[in-house]
N, C-alpha and C positions, 0 to 999 in steps of 0.2 A: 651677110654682105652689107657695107654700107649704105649702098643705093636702095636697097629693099630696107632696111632698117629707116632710113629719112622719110621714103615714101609714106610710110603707115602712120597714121598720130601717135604721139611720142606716150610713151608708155604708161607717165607720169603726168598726163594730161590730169586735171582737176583735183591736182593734190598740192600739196603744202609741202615745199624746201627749204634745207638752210643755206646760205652760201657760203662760200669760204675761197677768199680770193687768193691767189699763191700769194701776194703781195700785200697785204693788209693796210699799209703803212702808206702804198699810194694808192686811196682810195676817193676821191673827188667826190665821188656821189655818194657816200656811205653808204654801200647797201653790204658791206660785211659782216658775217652773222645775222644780217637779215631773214627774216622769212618771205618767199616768193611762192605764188600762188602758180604753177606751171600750168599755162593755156596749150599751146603744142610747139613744133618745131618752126622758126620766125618764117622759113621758107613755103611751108604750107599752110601760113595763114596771110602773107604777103604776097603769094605765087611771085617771090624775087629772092636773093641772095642777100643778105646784110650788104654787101659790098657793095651792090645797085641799089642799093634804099632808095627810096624819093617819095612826093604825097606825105601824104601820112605815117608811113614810117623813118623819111628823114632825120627827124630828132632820131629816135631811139636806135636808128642806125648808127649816127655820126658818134653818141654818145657810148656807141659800143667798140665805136673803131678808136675811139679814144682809150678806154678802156683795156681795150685787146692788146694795144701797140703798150701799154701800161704794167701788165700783168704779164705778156707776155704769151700770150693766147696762138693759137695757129689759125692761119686763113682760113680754114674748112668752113663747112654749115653745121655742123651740129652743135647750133645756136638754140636757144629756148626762148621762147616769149613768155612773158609771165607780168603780174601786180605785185607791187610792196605797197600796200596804204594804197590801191587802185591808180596807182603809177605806171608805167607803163614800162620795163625795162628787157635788155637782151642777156638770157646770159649765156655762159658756155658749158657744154654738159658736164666737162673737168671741175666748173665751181662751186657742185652738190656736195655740200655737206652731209647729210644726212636728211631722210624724207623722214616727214613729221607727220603725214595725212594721210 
């Protein structure tokens, strides 16, 4: 079930992903084919939704709703928190390329 699958830390916590964004071509922040360091899901380390971002995760919120509305992502939470180069970014569980770590 969903709701039991988001509650728990995300599976892939402390590992290394590639991304792979449906859209490649509009990518504003390059992070495609990047590698991302997955911390857990943005919800259980924000106790907030991407969609009510604020504090501190404002940027990486606004950056992802940009993103999303871009690629074409769905409103859900099964967002990812994670580092490229100790960045801070959101992604979506759809833009795992392949785990590397």
């Amino acid at each position: 079930m969903l709701i039991d699958r988001l509650n728990n830390k995300h599976p892939l916590a402390n590992k290394t992903i590639r991304i792979l964004l449906r859209r490649p071509e509009h990518d504003p922040f390059n992070i495609h084919g990047k590698m991302l360091v997955v911390q857990d899901w943005w919800h259980r380390i924000a106790d907030e939704s991407w969609r009510d971002g604020a504090g501190y995760g404002l940027a990486v919120c606004k950056q992802y709703a940009l993103r999303r509305k871009d690629q074409g992502l769905g409103l859900d939470d099964c967002v990812i928190y994670g580092h490229i180069d100790r960045l801070a970014y959101l992604v979506h569980e759809t833009e795992i390329e392949e785990i590397l770590t």
